[in-house]
C-alpha positions in Angstrom: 128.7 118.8 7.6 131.6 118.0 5.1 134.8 119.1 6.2 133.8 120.5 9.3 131.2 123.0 8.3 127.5 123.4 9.8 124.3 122.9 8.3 121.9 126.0 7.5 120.5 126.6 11.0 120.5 130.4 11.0 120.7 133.3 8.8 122.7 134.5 7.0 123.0 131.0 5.1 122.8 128.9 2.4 123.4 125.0 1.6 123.1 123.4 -1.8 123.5 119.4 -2.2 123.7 118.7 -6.0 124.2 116.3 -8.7 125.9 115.8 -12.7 126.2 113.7 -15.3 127.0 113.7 -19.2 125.7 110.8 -21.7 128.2 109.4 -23.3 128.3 111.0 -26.4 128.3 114.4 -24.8 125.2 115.9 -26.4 122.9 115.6 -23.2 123.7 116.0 -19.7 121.1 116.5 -16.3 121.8 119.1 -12.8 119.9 118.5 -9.8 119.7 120.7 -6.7 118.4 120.9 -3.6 119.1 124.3 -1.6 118.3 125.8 1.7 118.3 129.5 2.2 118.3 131.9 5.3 118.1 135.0 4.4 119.3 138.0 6.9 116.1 139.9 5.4 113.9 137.0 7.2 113.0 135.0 3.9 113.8 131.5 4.0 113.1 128.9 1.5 114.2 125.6 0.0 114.4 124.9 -3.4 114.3 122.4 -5.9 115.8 122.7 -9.2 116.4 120.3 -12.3 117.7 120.7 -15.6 118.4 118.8 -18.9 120.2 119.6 -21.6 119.2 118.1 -25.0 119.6 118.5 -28.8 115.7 118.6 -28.5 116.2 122.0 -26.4 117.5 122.6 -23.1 114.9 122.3 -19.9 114.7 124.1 -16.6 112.3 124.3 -13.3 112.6 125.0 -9.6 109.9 124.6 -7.2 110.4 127.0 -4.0 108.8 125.0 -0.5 108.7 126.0 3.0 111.8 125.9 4.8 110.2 123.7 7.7 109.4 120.8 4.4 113.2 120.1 4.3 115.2 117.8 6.0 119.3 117.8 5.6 121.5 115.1 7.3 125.3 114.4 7.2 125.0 110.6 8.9 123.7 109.4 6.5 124.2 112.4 4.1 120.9 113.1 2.9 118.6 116.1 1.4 115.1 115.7 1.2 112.9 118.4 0.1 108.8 117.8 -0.2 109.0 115.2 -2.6 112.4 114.8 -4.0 115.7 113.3 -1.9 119.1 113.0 -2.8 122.0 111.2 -1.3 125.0 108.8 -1.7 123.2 106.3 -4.1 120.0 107.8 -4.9 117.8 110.8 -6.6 114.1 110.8 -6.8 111.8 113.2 -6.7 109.2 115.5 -8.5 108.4 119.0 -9.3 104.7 119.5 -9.5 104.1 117.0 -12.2 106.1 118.6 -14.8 109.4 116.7 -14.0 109.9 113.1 -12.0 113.5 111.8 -11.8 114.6 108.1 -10.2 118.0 107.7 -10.3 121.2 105.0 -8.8 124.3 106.8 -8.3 127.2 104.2 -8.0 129.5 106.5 -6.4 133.2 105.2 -7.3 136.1 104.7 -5.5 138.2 108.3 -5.6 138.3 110.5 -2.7 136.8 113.4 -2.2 138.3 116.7 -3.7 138.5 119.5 -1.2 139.0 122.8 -3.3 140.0 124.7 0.0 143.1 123.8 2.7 141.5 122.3 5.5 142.1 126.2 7.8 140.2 127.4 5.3 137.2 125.2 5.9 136.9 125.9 9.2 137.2 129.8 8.7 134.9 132.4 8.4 136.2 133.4 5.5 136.3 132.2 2.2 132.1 132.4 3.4 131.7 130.2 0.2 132.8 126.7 0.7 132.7 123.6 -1.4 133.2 120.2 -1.4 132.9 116.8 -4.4 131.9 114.3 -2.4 131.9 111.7 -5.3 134.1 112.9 -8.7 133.3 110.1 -10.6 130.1 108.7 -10.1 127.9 106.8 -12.3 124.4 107.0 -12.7 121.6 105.1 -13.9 117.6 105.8 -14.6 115.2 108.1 -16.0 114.7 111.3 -16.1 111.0 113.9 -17.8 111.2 117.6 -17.1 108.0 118.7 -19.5 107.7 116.0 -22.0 111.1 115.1 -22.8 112.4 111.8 -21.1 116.5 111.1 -20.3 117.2 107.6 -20.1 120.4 107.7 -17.8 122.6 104.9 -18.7 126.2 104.9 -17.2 126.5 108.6 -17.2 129.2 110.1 -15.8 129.1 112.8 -13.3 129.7 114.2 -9.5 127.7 114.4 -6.3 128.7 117.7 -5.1 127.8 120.2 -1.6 128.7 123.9 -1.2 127.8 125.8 1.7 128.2 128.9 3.4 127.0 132.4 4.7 127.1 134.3 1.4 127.7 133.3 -1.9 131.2 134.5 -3.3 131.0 137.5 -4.9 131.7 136.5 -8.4 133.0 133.5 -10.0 133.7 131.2 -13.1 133.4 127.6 -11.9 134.4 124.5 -14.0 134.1 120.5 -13.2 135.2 118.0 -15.8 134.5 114.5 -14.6 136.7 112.3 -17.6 138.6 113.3 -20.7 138.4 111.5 -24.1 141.2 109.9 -23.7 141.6 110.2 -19.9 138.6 108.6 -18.5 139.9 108.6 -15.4 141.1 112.6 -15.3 139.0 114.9 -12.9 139.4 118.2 -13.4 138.2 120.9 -10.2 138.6 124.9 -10.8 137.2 128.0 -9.7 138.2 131.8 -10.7 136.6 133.9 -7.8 136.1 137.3 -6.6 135.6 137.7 -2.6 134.4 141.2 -1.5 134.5 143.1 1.7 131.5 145.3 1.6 130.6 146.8 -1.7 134.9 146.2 -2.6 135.5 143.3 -4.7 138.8 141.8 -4.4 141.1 140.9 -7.1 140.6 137.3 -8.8 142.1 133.6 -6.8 142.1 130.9 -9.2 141.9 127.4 -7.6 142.0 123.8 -9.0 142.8 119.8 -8.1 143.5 118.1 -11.2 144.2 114.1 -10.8 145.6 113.0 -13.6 147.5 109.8 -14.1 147.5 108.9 -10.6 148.9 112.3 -9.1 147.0 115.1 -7.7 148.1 119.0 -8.3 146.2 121.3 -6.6 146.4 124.4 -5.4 143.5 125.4 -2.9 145.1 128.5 -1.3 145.3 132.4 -1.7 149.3 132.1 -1.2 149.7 129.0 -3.9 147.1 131.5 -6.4 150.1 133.4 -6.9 151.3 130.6 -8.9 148.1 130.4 -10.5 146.0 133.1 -13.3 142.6 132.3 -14.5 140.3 135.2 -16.7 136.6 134.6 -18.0 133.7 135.9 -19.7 130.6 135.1 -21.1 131.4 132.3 -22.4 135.4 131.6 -22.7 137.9 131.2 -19.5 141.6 130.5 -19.6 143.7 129.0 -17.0 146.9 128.3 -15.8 149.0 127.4 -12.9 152.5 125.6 -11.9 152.1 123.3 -8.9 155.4 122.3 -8.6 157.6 121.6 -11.6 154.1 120.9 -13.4 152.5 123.8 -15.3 148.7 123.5 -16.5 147.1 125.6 -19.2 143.7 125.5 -20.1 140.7 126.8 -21.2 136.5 126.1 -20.9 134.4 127.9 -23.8 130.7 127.2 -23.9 128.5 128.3 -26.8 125.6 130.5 -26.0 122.9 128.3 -26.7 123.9 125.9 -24.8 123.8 128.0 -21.4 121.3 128.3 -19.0 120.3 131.5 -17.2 119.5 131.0 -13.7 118.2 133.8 -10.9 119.9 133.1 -7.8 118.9 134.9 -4.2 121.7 135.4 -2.0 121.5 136.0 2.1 121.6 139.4 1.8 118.5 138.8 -0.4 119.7 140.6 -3.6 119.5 138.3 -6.6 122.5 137.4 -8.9 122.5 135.6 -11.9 123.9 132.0 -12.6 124.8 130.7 -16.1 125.3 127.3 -16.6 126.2 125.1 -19.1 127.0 121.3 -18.6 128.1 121.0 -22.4 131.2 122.9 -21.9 134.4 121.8 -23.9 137.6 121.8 -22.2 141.1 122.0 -23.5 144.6 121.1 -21.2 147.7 121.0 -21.4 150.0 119.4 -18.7 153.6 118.8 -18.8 156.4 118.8 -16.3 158.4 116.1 -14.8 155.9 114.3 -13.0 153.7 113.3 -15.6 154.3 113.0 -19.6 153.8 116.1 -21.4 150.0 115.4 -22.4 146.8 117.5 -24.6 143.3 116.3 -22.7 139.8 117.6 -24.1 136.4 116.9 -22.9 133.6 118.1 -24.2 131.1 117.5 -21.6 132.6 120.2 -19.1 130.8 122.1 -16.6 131.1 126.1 -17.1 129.1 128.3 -14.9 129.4 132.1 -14.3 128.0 133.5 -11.3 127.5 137.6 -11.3 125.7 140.8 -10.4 124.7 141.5 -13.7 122.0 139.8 -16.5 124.1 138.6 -19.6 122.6 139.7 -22.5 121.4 137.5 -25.2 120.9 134.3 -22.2 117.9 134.6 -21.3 116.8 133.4 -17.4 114.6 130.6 -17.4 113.9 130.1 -13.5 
């Protein structure tokens, strides 16, 4: 698995491979996932979700399959799931009828951005790990989730893959994958909260931001303390120095354009995902390593993960 992780083979466990993309205008954007879960109370299950997000209305479905119907591999890198298959070039696949998707990913040139140190990775803790396999990729082909049809024509977006033996506690997550004016600006960040037991443990904000060439990041618990990040449903500042760079930010997503998603996690309690792919994005950066500069995006990714139903979202798988 990426950066030295294993696959899914016993519980507690969970793997999800997934894709991204925004039109270009920023009014529609398409999520893919495919997901293995162990559970440690002896349910296991792998998933299929999609989701589009329209001006027409926003659509969402998962279909659940028996864990022995999937098949993940790392040479090649590959998920398959009944029907439906993703990998370094390629989706397809189909949810009882309701929603087929064929799609080329061209996958770019960048490297891809690790979020964590590389100790970190290979530790049992943070259990939540994640990886961008492909920041900017393109994608190309068609997408119908229950009679609405996304033509995908040189969308922009990320092949990503997060594993691990517990999801983290609770978290605000944000990917942008090109800025108006910064087409070739990637933006990574998470605010989390780990917990030991029933504790939960103050918030770590992490990010990689490439920007004009250079990469700040700051993917440990000791460089955090250069860091602060707060959210809620649905606004999120940021900040951090890396360096003699500082970075302020913030993601705000407007309620109707977030989807409420029902997560299971190995323990096999169920917490609750909101995600929005239509997020706008504000930055500042300035410092001595790059010109002082303002980027915006509005086709951000925004996604809260947490113990308890938002009110007013309501959960649509």
């Amino acid at each position: 698995m990426d950066a030295g992780g294993v696959s899914c083979p016993q519980a507690p466990c969970y793997e999800s491979r997934w894709l991204r993309a925004n039109s270009s205008d920023g009014t529609r954007a398409i999520w893919l996932r495919e997901t293995l879960l162990r559970s440690s109370t002896g349910a296991a299950s792998a998933d299929v979700w999609v989701m589009a997000f329209d001006p027409t209305g926003h659509r969402a479905l998962r279909q659940s399959f028996p864990i022995d119907s999937a098949a993940f591999a790392d040479v090649p890198w590959t998920a398959q799931i009944g029907p439906s298959s993703l990998t370094d070039t390629a989706a397809v696949g189909d949810i009882a009828g309701r929603a087929r998707w064929d799609l080329t990913i061209r996958p770019g040139g960048e490297p891809a951005v690790r979020m964590l140190s590389d100790r970190a990775y290979q530790a049992r803790f943070p259990p939540a790990k994640t990886l961008v396999r492909h920041p900017r990729a393109q994608m190309d082909g068609r997408l119908q989730i229950d009679g609405l049809t996304v033509d995908v024509d040189g969308w922009v977006g990320s092949v990503n893959h997060n594993w691990g033996s517990r999801h983290t506690a609770a978290y605000a997550y944000g990917q942008v994958c090109a800025f108006d004016d910064a087409p070739d600006t990637t933006l990574e960040i998470v605010t989390a909260r780990a917990a030991v037991g029933p504790v939960l443990l103050p918030a770590v904000t992490l990010l990689v931001l490439r920007h004009a060439g250079v990469e700040f990041a700051v993917r440990s618990v000791l460089g955090s303390l250069q860091t602060h990040g707060r959210y809620e449903p649905f606004t999120w500042s940021f900040g951090a120095r890396v360096g003699e760079q500082t970075i302020e930010g913030e993601i705000v997503a407007a309620t109707d354009d977030v989807i409420g998603l029902t997560y299971t996690d190995t323990g096999g309690a169920e917490k609750y995902c909101y995600n929005s792919a239509l997020a706008t994005c504000r930055l500042q950066v300035a410092g001595s390593a790059v010109a002082r500069t303002e980027l915006t995006s509005a086709a951000a990714m925004f996604e809260i993960l947490t113990a308890d139903q938002v009110a007013g979202v309501p959960l649509r798988v």
